[in-house]
TORTORZA-537113 format. One record per residue: residue number from 0; residue in three letters; z, x, y of N, C-alpha, C in turn. Coordinates in steps of 0.1 Angstrom, whole numbers, padded with zeros to 4 digits. Each point is the difference from the previous one (the first is absolute). Last residue first. Example, Ala and Ser with C-alpha at 12.3 -4.5 7.8 and 13.67 -1.06 7.14 Angstrom:
! TORTORZA-537113
{seq = 1 type = SER npz = 0071 npx = 0128 npy = -0022 capz = 0000 capx = 0009 capy = 0011 cpz = 0008 cpx = -0008 cpy = 0011}
{seq = 0 type = ALA npz = -0001 npx = 0003 npy = -0057 capz = 0000 capx = -0009 capy = 0012 cpz = 0000 cpx = 0009 cpy = 0012}
***
This chain:
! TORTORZA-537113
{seq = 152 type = UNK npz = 0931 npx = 1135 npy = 2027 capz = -0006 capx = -0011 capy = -0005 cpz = -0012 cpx = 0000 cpy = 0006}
{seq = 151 type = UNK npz = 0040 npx = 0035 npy = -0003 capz = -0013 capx = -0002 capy = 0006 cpz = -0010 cpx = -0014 cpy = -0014}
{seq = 150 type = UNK npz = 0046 npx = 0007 npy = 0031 capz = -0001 capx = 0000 capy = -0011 cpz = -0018 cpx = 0003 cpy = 0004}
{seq = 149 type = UNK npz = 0035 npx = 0003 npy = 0034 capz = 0003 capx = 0000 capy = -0009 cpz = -0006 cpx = -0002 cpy = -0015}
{seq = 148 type = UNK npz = -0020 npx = 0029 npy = 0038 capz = 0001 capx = -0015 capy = -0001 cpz = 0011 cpx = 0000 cpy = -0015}
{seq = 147 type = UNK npz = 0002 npx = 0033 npy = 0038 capz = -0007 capx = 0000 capy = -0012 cpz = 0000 cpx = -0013 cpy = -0002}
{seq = 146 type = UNK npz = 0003 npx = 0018 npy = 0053 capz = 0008 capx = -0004 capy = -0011 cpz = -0004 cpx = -0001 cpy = -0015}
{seq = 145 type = UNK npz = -0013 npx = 0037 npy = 0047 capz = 0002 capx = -0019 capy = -0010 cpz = 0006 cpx = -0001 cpy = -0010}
{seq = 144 type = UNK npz = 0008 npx = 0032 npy = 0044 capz = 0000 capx = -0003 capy = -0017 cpz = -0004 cpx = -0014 cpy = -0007}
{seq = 143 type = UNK npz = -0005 npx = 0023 npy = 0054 capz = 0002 capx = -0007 capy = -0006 cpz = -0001 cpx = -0002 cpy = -0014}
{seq = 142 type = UNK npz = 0009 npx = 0045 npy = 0038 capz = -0012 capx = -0009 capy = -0009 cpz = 0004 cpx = -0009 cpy = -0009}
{seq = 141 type = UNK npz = 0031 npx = 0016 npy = 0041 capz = 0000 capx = 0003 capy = -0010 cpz = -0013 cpx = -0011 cpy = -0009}
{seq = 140 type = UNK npz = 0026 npx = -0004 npy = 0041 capz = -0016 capx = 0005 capy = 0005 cpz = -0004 cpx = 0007 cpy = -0018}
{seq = 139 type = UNK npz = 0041 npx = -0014 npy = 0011 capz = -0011 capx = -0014 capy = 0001 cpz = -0014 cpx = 0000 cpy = -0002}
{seq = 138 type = UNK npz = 0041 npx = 0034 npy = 0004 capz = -0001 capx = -0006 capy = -0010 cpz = -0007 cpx = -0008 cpy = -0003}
{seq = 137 type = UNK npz = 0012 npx = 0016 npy = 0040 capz = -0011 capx = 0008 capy = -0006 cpz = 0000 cpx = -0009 cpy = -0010}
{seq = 136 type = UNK npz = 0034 npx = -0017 npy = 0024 capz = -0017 capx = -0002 capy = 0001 cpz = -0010 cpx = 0006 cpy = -0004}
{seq = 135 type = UNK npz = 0047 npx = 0011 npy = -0015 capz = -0003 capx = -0013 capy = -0002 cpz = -0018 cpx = -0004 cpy = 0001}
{seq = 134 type = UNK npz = 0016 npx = 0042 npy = 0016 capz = 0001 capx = -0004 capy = -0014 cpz = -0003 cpx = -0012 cpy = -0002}
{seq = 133 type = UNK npz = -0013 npx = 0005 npy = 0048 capz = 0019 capx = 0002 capy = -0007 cpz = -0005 cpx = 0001 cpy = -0012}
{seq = 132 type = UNK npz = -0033 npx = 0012 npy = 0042 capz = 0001 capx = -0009 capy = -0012 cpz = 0014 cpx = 0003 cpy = -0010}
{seq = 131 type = UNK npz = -0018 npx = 0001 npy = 0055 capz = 0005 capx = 0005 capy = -0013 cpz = 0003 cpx = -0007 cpy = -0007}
{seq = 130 type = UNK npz = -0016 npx = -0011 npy = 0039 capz = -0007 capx = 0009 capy = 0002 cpz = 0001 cpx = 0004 cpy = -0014}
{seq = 129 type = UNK npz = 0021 npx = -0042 npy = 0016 capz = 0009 capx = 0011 capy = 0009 cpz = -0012 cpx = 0014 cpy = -0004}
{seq = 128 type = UNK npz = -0007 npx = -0049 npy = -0021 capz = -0006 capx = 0000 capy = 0014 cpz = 0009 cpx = 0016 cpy = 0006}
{seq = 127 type = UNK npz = 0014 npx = -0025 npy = -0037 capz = 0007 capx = -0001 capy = 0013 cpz = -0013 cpx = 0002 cpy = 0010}
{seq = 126 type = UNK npz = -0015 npx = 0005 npy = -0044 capz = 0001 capx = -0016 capy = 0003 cpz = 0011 cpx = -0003 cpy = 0013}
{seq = 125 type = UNK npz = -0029 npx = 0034 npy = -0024 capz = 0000 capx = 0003 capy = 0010 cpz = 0003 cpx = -0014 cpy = 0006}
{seq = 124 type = UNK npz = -0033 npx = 0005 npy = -0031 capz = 0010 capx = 0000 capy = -0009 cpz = 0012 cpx = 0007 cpy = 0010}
{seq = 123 type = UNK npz = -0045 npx = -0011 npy = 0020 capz = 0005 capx = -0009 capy = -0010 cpz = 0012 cpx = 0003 cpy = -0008}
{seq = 122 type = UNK npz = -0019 npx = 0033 npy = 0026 capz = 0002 capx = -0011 capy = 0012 cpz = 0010 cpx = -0009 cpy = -0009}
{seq = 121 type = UNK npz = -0019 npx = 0036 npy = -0020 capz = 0010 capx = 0000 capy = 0002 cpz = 0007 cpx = -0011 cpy = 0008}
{seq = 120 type = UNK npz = -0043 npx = -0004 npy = -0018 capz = 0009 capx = 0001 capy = -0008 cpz = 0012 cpx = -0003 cpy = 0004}
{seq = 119 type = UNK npz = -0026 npx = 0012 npy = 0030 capz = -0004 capx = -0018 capy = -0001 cpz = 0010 cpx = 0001 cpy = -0014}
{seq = 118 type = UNK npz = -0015 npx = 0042 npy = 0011 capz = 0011 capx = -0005 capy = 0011 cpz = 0000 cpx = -0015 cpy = -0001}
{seq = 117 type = UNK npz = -0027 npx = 0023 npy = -0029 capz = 0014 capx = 0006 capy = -0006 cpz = 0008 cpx = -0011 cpy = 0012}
{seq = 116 type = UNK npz = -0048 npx = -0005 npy = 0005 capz = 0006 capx = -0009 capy = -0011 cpz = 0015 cpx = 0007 cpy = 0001}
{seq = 115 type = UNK npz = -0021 npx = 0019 npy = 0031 capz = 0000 capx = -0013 capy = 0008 cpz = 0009 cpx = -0008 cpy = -0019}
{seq = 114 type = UNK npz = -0013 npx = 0047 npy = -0004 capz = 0014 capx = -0002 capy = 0009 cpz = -0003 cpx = -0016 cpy = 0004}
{seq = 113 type = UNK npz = -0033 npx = 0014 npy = -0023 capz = 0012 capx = 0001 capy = -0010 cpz = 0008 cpx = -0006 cpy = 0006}
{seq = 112 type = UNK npz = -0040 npx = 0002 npy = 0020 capz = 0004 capx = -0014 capy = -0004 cpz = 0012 cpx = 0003 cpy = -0010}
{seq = 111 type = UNK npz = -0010 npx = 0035 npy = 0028 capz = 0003 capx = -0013 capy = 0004 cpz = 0001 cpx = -0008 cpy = -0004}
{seq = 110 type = UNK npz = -0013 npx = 0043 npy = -0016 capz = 0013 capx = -0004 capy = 0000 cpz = 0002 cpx = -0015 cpy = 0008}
{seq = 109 type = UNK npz = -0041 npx = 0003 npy = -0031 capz = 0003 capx = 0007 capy = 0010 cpz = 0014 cpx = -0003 cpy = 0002}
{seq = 108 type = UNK npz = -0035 npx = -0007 npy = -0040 capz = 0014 capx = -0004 capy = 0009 cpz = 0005 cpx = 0009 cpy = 0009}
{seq = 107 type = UNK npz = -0051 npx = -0012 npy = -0022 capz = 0009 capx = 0009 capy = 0006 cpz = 0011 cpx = -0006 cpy = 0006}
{seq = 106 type = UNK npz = -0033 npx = -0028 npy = -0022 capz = 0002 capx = 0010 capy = -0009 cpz = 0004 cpx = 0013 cpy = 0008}
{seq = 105 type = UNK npz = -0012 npx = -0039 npy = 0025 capz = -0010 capx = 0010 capy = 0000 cpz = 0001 cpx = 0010 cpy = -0012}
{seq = 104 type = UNK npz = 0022 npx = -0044 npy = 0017 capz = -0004 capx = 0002 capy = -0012 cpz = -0009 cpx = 0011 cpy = -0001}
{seq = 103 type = UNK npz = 0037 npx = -0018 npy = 0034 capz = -0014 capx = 0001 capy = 0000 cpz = -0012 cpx = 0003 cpy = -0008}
{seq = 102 type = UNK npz = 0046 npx = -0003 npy = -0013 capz = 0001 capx = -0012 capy = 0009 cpz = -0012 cpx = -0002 cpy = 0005}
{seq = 101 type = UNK npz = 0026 npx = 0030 npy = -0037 capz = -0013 capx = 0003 capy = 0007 cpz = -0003 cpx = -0013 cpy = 0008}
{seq = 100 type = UNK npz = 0034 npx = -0004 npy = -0028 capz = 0006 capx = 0009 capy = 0014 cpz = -0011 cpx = 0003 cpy = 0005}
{seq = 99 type = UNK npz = -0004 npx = -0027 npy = -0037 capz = 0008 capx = -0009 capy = 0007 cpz = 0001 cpx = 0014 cpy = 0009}
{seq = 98 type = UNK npz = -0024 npx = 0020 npy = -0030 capz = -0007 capx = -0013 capy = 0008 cpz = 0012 cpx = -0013 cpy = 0007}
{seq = 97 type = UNK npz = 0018 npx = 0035 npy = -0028 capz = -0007 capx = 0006 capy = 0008 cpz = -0011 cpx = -0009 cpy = 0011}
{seq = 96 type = UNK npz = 0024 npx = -0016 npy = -0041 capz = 0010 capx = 0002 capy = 0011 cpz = -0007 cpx = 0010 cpy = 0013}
{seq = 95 type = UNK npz = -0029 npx = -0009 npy = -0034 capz = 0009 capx = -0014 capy = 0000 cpz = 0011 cpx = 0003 cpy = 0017}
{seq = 94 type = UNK npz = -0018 npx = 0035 npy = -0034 capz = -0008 capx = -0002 capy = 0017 cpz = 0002 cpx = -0015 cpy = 0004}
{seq = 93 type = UNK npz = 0027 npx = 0027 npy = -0040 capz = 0004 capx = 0002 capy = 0017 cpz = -0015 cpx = -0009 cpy = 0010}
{seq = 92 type = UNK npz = -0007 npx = 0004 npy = -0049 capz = 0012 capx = -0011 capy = 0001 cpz = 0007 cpx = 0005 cpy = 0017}
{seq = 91 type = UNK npz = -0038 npx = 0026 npy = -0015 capz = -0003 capx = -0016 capy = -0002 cpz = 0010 cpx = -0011 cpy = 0004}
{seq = 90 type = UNK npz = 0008 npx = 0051 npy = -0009 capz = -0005 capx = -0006 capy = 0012 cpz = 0001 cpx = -0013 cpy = 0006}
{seq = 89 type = UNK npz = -0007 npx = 0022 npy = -0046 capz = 0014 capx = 0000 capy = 0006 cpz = 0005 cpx = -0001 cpy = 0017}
{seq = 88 type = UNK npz = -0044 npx = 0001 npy = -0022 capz = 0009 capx = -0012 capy = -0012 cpz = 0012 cpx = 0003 cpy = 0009}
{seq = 87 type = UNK npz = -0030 npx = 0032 npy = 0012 capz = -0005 capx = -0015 capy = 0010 cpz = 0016 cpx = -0011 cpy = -0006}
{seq = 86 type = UNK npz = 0002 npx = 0047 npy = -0014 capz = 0003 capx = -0001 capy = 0011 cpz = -0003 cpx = -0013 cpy = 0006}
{seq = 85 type = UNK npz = 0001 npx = -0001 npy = -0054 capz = -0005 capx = 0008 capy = 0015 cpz = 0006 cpx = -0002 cpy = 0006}
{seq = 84 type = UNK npz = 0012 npx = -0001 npy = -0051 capz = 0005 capx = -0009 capy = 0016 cpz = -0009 cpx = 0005 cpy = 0009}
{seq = 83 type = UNK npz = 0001 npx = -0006 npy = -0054 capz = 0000 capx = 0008 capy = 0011 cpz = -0004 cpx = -0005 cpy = 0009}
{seq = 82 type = UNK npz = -0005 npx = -0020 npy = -0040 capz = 0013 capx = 0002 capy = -0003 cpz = 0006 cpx = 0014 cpy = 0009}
{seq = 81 type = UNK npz = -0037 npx = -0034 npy = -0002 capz = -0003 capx = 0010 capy = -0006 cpz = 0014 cpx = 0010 cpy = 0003}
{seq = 80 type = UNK npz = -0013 npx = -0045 npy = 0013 capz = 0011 capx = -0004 capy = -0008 cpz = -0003 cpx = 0017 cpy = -0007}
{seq = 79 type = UNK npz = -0006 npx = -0018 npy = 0045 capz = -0014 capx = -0004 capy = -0011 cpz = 0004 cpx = 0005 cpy = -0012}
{seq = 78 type = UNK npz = 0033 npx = -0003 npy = 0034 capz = -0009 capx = -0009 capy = 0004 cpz = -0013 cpx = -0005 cpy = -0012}
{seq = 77 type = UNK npz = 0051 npx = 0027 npy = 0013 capz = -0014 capx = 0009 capy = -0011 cpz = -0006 cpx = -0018 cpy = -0005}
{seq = 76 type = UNK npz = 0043 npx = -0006 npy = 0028 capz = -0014 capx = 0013 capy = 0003 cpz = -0010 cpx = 0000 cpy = -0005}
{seq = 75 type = UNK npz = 0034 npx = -0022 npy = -0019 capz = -0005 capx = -0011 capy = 0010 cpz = -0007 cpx = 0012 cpy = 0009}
{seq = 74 type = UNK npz = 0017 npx = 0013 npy = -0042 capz = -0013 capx = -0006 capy = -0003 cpz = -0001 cpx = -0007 cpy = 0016}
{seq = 73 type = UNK npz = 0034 npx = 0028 npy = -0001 capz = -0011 capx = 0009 capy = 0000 cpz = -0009 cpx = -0012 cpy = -0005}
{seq = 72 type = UNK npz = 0036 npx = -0020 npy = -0004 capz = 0000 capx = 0007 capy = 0020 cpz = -0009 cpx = 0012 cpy = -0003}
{seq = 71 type = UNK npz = 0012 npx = -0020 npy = -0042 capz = -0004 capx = -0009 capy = 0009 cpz = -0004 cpx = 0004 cpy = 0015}
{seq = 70 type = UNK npz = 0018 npx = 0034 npy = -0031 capz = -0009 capx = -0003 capy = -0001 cpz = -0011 cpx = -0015 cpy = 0007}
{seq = 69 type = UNK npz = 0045 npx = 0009 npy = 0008 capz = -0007 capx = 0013 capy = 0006 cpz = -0012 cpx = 0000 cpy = -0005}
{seq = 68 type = UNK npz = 0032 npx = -0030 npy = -0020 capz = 0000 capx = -0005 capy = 0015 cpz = -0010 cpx = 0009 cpy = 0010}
{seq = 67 type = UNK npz = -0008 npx = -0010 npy = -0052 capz = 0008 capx = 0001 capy = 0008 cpz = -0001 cpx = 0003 cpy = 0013}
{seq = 66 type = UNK npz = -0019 npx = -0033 npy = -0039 capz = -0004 capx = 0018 capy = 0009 cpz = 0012 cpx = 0001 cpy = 0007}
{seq = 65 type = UNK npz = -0009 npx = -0025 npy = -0048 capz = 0001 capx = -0003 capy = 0009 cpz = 0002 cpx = 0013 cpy = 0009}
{seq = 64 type = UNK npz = -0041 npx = -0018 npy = -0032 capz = 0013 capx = 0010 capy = 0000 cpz = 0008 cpx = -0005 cpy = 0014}
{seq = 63 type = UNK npz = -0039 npx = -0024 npy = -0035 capz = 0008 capx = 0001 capy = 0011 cpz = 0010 cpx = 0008 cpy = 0000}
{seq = 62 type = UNK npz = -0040 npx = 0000 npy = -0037 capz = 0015 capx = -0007 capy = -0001 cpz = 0001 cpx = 0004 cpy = 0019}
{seq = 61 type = UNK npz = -0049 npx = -0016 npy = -0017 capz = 0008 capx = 0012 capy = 0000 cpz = 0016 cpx = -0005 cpy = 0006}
{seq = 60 type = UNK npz = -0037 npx = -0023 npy = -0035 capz = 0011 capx = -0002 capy = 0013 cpz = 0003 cpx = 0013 cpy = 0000}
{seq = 59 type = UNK npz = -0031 npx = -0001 npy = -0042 capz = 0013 capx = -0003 capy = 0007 cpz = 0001 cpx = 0002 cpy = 0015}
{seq = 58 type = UNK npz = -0049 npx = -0010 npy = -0025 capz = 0008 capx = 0011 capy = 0005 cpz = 0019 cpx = -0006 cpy = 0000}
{seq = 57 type = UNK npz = -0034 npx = -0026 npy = -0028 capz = 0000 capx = 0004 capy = 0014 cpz = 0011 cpx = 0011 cpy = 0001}
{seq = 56 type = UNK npz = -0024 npx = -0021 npy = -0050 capz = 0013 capx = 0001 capy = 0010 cpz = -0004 cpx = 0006 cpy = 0011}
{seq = 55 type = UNK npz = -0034 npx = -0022 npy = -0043 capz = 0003 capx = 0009 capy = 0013 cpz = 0016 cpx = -0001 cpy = 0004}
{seq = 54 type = UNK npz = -0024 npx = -0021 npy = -0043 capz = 0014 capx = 0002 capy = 0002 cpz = 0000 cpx = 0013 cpy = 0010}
{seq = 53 type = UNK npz = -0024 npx = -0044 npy = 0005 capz = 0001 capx = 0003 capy = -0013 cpz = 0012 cpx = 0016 cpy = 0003}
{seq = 52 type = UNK npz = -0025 npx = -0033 npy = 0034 capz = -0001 capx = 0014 capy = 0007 cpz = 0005 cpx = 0006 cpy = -0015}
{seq = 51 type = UNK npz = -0027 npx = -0040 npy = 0012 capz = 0011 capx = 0001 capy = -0010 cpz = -0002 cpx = 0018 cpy = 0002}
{seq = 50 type = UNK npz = -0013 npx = -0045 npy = 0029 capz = -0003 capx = 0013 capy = -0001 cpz = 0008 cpx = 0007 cpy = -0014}
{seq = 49 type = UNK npz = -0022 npx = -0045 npy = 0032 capz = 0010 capx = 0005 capy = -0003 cpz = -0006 cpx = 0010 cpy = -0010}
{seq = 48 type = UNK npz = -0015 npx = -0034 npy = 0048 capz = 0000 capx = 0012 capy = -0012 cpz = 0013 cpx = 0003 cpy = -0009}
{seq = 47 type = UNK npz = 0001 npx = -0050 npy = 0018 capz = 0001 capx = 0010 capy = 0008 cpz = -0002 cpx = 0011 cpy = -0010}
{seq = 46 type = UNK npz = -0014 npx = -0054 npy = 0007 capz = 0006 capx = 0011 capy = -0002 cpz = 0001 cpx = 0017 cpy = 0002}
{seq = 45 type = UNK npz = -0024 npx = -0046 npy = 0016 capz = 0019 capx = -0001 capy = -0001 cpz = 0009 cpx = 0012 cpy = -0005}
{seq = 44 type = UNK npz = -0048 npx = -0009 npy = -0002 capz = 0004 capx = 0001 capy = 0019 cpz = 0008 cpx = 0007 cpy = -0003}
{seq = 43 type = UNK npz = -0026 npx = -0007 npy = -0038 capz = 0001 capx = 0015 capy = 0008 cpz = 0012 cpx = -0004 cpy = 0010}
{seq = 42 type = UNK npz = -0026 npx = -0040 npy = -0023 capz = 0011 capx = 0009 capy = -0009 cpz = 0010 cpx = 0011 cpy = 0004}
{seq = 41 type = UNK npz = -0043 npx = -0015 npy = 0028 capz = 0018 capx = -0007 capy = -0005 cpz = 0010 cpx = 0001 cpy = -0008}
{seq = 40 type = UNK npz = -0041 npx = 0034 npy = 0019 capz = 0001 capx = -0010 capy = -0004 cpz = 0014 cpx = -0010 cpy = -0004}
{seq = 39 type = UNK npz = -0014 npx = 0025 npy = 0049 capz = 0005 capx = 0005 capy = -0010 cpz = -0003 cpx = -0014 cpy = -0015}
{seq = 38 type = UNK npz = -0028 npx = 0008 npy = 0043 capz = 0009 capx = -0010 capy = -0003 cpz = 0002 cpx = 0005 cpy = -0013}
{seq = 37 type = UNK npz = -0027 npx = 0025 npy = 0039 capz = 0001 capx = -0003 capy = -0008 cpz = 0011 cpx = -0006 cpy = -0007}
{seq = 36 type = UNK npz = -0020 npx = -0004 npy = 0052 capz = 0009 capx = 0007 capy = -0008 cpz = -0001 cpx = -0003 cpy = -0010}
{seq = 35 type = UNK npz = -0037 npx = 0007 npy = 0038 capz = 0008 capx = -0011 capy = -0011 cpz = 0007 cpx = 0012 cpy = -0006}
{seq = 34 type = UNK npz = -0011 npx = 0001 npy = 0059 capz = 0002 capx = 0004 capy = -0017 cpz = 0001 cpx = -0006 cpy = -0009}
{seq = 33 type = UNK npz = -0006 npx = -0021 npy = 0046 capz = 0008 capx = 0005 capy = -0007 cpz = -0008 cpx = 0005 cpy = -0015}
{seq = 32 type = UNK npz = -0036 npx = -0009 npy = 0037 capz = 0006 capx = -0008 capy = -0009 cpz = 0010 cpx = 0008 cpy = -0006}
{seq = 31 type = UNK npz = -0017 npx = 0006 npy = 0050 capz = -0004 capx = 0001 capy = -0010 cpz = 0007 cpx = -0004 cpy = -0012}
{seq = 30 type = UNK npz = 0001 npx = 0002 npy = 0045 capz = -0006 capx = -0008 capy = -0002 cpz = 0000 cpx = -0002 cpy = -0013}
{seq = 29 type = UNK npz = 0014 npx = 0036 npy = 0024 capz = 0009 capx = -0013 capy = 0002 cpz = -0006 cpx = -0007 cpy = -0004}
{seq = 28 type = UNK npz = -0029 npx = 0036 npy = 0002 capz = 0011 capx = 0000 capy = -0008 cpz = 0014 cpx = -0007 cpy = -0003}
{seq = 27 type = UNK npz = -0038 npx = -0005 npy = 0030 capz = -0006 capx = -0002 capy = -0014 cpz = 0013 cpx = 0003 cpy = -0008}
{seq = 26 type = UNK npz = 0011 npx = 0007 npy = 0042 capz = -0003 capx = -0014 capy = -0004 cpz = -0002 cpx = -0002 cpy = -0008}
{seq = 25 type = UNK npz = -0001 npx = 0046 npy = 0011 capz = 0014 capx = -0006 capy = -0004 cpz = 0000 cpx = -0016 cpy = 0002}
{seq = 24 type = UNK npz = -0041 npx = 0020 npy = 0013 capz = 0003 capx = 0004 capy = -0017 cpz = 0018 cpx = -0009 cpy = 0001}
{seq = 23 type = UNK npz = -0017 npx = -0002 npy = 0041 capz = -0009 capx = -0006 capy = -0009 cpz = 0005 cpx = 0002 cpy = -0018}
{seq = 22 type = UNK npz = 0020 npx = 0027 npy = 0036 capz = 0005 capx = -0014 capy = 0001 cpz = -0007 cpx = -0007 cpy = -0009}
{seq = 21 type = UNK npz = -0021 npx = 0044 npy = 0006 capz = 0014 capx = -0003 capy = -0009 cpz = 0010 cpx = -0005 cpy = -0003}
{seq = 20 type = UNK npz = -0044 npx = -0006 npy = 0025 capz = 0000 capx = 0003 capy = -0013 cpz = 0011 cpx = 0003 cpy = -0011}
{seq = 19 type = UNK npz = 0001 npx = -0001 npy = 0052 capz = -0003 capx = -0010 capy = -0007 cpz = -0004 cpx = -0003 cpy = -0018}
{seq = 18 type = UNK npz = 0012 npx = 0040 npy = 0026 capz = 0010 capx = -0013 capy = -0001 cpz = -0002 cpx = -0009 cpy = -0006}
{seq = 17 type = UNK npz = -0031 npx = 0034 npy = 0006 capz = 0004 capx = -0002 capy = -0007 cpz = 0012 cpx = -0008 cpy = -0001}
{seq = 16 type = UNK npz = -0029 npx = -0002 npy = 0033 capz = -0009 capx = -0003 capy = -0013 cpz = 0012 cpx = 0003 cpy = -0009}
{seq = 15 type = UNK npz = 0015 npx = 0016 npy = 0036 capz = 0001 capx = -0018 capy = 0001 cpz = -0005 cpx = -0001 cpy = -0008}
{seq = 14 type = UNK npz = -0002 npx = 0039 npy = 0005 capz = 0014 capx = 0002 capy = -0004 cpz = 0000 cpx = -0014 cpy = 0001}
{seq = 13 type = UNK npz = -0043 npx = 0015 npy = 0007 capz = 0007 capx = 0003 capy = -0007 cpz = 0012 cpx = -0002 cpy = -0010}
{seq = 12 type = UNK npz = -0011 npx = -0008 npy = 0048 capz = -0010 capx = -0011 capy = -0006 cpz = 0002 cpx = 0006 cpy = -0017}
{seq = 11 type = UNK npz = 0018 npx = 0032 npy = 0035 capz = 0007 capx = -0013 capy = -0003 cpz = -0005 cpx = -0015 cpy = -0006}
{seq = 10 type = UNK npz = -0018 npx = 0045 npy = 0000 capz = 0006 capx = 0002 capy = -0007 cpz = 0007 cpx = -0015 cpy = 0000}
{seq = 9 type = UNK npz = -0037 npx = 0004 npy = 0030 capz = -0006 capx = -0001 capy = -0016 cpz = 0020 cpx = 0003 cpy = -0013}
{seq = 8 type = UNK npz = 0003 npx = 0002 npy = 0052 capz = -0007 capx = -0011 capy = -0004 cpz = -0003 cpx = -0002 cpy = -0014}
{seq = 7 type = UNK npz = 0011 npx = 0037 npy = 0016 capz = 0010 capx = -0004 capy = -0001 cpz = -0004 cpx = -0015 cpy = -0004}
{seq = 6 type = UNK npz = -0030 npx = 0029 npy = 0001 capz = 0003 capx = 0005 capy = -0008 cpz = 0012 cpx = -0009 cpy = -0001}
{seq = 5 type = UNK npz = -0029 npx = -0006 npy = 0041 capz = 0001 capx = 0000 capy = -0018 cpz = 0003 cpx = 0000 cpy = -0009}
{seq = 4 type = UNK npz = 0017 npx = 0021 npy = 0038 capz = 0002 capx = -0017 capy = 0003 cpz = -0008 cpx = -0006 cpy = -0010}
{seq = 3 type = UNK npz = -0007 npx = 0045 npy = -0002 capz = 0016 capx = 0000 capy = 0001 cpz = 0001 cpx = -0015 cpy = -0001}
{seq = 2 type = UNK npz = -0044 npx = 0016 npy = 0016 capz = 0004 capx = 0002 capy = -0016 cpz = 0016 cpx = -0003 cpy = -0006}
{seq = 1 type = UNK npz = -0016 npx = -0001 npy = 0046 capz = -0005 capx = -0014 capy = -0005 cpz = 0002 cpx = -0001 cpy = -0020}
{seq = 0 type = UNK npz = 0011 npx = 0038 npy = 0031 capz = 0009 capx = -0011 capy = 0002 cpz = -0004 cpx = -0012 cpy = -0008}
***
């Protein structure tokens, strides 16, 4: 026992010796005199390297194509641009709407939270209030289209 309460004794006298030593240094180190910086000569400040690249040319710009409408809707999948889709890539864009019905977040939707969101749907577009939805009210319940901007500035 007497070995144990020693031991604990000796490690905490230890861990204080060293505190203090590593507060001590970071003084010296606060203390200590900024770095010198070397002072460009004056002639030098103002100007800037130059280079005579003589008669190199750079690569051409690659030309822009424009894609079409099926090629665009395969690039907003194909994520990492290897021009194949996995099962994750094509996924990706449903877990958005998947996490607005998973309510408890456990990554399992169970029928309840489907049926609590479908019936809150239906509640909402269901504007007599009589159970049934007329053409008209279905019609509401139809996924919102944005709009394009008219110009792209």
């Amino acid at each position: 026992m007497k070995r144990v309460i020693l031991s604990a004794i000796a490690t905490l006298a230890l861990v204080g010796l060293g505190l203090f030593w590593w507060q001590g240094r970071a003084e010296v180190e606060k203390g200590a005199p900024p770095p010198l910086v070397e002072e460009a000569p004056e002639d030098d400040q103002d100007s800037l390297p130059e280079s005579d690249p003589g008669e190199m040319v750079g690569p051409e710009p690659p030309e822009a194509t424009e894609l079409t409408r099926e090629q665009r809707r395969f690039f907003r999948y194909d994520r990492n641009r290897d021009r194949r889709i996995t099962r994750t890539e094509m996924l990706a864009s449903r877990t958005d709407g998947f996490r607005k019905l998973d309510v408890d977040g456990n990554n399992l939707l169970t029928f309840e939270e489907w049926a609590v969101t479908t019936a809150d749907r239906f509640e909402g577009a269901d504007a007599n209030g009589d159970g049934e939805l007329t053409p008209a009210e279905f019609a509401t319940t139809a996924p919102k289209r944005r709009r394009k901007p008219a110009c792209r500035c």
